[in-house]
N, C-alpha and C positions, 0 to 999 in steps of 0.2 A: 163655893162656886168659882170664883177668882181662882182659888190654886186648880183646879179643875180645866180652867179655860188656859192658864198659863203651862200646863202639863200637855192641851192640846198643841198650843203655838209652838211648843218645841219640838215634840213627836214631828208635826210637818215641815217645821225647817232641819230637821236630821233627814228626814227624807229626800227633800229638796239639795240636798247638800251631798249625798248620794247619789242621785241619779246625773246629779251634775258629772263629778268626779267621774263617775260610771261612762258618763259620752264622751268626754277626755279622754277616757282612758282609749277606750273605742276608735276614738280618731285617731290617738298617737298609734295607736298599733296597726290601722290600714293606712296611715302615710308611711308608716316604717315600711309595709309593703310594697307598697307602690317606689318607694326609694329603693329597695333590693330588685325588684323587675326593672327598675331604670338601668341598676349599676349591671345586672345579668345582662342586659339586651345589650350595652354598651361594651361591655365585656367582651360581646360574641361578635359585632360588630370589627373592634380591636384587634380581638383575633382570626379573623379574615382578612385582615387589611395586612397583617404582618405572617400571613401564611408563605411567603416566598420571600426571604430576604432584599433588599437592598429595591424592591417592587413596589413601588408606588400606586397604588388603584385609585381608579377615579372616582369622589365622591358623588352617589347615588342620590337624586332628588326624582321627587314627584314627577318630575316632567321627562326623566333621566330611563331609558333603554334600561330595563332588570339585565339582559344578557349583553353583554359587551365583548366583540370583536376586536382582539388588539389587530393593528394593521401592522403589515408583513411588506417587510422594503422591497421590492422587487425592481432588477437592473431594467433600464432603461430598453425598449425595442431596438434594434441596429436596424434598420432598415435595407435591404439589399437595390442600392443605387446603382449598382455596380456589375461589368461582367467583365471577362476575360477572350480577348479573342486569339487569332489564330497563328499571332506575331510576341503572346503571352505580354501583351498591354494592356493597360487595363480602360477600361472603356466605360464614359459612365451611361446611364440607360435612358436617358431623355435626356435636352435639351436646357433646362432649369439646373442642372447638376452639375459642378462645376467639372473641366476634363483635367485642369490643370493640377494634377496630382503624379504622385511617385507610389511604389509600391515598395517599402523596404521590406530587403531578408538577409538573414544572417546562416550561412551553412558550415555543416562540420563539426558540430560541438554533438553534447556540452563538453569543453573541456577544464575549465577555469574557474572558479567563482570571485576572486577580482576582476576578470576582463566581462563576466557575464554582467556582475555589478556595476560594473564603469558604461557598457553597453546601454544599461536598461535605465540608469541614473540621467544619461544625456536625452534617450527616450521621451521618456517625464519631463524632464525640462522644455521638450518642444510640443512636451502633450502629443507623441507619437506611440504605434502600436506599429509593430516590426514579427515576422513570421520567423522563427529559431527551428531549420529546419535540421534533426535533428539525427543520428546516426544509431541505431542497436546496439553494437556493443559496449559504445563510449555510455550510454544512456545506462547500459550493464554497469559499467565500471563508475559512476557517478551519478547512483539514481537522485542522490539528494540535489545537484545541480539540476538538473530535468524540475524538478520541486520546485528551487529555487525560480527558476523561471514561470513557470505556470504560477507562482504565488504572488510573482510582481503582476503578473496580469499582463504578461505576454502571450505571444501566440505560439504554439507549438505544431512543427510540420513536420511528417517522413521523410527522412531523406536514406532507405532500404537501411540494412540490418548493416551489411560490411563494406560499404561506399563503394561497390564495382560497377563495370560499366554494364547493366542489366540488359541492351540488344543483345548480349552476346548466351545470354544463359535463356535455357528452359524454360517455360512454362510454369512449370512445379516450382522451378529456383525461383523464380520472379516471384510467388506466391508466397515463399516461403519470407524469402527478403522482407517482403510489405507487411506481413501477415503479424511478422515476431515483433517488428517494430508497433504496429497498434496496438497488440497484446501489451508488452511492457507500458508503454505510455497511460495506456489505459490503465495498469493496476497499478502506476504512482499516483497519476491525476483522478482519475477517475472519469477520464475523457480522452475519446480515440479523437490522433488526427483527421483533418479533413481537407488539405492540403497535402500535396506529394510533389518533391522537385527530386528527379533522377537523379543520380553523380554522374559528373560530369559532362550534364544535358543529353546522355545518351539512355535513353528509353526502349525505341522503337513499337510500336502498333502492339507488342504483348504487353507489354508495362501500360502505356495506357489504355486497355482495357481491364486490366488488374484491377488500375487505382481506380477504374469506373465503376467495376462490380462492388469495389470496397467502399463506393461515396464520397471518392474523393478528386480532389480539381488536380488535376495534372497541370505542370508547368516545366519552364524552366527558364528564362529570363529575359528581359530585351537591352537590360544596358551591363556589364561588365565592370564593377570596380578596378580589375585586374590586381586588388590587393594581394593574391595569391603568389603572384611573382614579385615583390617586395620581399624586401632586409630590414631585419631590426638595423643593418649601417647605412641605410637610406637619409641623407641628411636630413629631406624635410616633408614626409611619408602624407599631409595634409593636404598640401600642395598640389604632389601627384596624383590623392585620388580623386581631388576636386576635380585635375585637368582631366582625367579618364574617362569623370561620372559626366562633367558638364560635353564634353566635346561631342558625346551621344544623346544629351537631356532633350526628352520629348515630351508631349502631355502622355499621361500613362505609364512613363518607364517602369520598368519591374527592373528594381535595380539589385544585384548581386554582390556580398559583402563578405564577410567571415570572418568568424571567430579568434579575433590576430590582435597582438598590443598597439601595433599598429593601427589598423581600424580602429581598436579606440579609442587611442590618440586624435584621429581625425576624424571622429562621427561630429563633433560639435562643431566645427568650423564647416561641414559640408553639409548637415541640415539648416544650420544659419544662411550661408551662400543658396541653399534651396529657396529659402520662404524669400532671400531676398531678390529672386528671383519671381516669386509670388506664386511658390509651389505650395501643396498641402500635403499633406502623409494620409493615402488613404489608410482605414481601417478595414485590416483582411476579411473580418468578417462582414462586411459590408459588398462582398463579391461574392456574385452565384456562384455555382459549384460545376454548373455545368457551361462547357466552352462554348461560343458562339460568335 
């Protein structure tokens, strides 16, 4: 009876000893699962965070938008404060807006990419924006200058295809002058001017209706640098254009400039002499397009 009963007690502790080992085994093998589902999820997880190089996504929580909008810089509004009237000053449009401003331009180019550089570098320095009113064929013969400028964040203006005096030609000519020059500008930049100063302020009623139909501000200047009658053997070319630009400075000037080593030489010493006079540099684009 004894070995009988001890033959029982063992049969149920083998069993007991089995079913044990048996749930062990059971659980090491759905943790093992549940640890391969972790390292899979996190896997997939990992590899959507490194789907685009050097891109950092932002980590996703409970409380976290599933679709995320990256935000797109977009330039600031220029506000059109500003209009042009019939003496080509610039005028500002109410009352709150300061009048005491200049309208710089630079005609004739491009020709240089030192003088365009030294030009846009004093620019910058006074935190100004200048209109580069520009010529067809020179823009032919130097499209990367045209580039150059439009890259620093300058303003680029028509100034006709071969610099002639446009009262004196056709219809068709004047069309053609204005026409080839947006064309070209346009397939460097990727933007027509919107801006037209004549050569040598002679237009007449065809040309400005031209540059109207084309959307563009017709001008031609109120103050005169006269840097154009200047010599590189001009003792002290600063001086001079200081005395030219201030002897005519009004609120408004549209002041006239060019493409010369001379000019600049002397842009920093006559925008200084401006603000210390307690001018500002408008910004072109900040002037309607239509005169008034």
């Amino acid at each position: 009876m004894k070995r009988q009963t001890t033959a029982f007690v063992l049969a149920c502790t083998f069993l007991l000893s089995s079913c044990s080992n048996m749930n062990t085994a059971t659980s090491d093998s759905e943790s093992n699962q549940i640890l391969k589902s972790q390292e899979l999820e996190q896997s997939k997880i990992t590899q959507k965070q490194t789907q685009k190089k050097g891109e950092e996504l932002p980590t996703l929580t409970e409380e976290s938008p599933k679709d995320i909008t990256p935000e797109v810089n977009k330039e600031p509004k220029i506000e059109l404060n500003y209009h042009m009237n019939s003496n080509y000053d610039i005028i500002p449009n109410n009352e709150s807006i300061s009048k005491k401003v200049v309208l710089l331009t630079f005609d004739d180019g491009p020709k240089d990419a030192d003088m365009i550089n030294g030009l846009i570098d004093i620019l910058d320095k006074h935190q100004a924006k200048a209109i580069f009113f520009v010529n067809g064929y020179k823009v032919k013969e130097n499209p990367h200058l045209l580039k150059l400028i439009h890259d620093r964040e300058q303003i680029i203006g028509n100034h006709s295809w071969d610099h002639v005096v446009l009262k004196n030609k056709s219809e068709a000519e004047v069309k053609q002058q204005v026409k080839d020059v947006q064309e070209i500008v346009a397939d460097i930049t990727g933007e027509k001017p919107v801006y037209f100063r004549a050569p040598h302020g002679a237009g007449g009623d065809v040309t400005k209706k031209v540059t109207k139909d084309n959307g563009m501000l017709y001008m031609t200047w109120s103050i005169g640098s006269l840097d154009w009658e200047m010599k590189s053997t001009d003792s002290n070319p600063a001086a001079t254009i200081i005395k030219n630009v201030t002897e005519q400075l009004h609120s408004g000037s549209n002041i006239l400039m060019h493409e010369l080593p001379w000019t600049v030489q002397s842009l920093d010493k006559l925008l200084t002499e401006l603000e210390t006079r307690g001018y500002t540099f408008v910004d072109p684009r900040s002037i309607e397009l239509q005169m008034r």
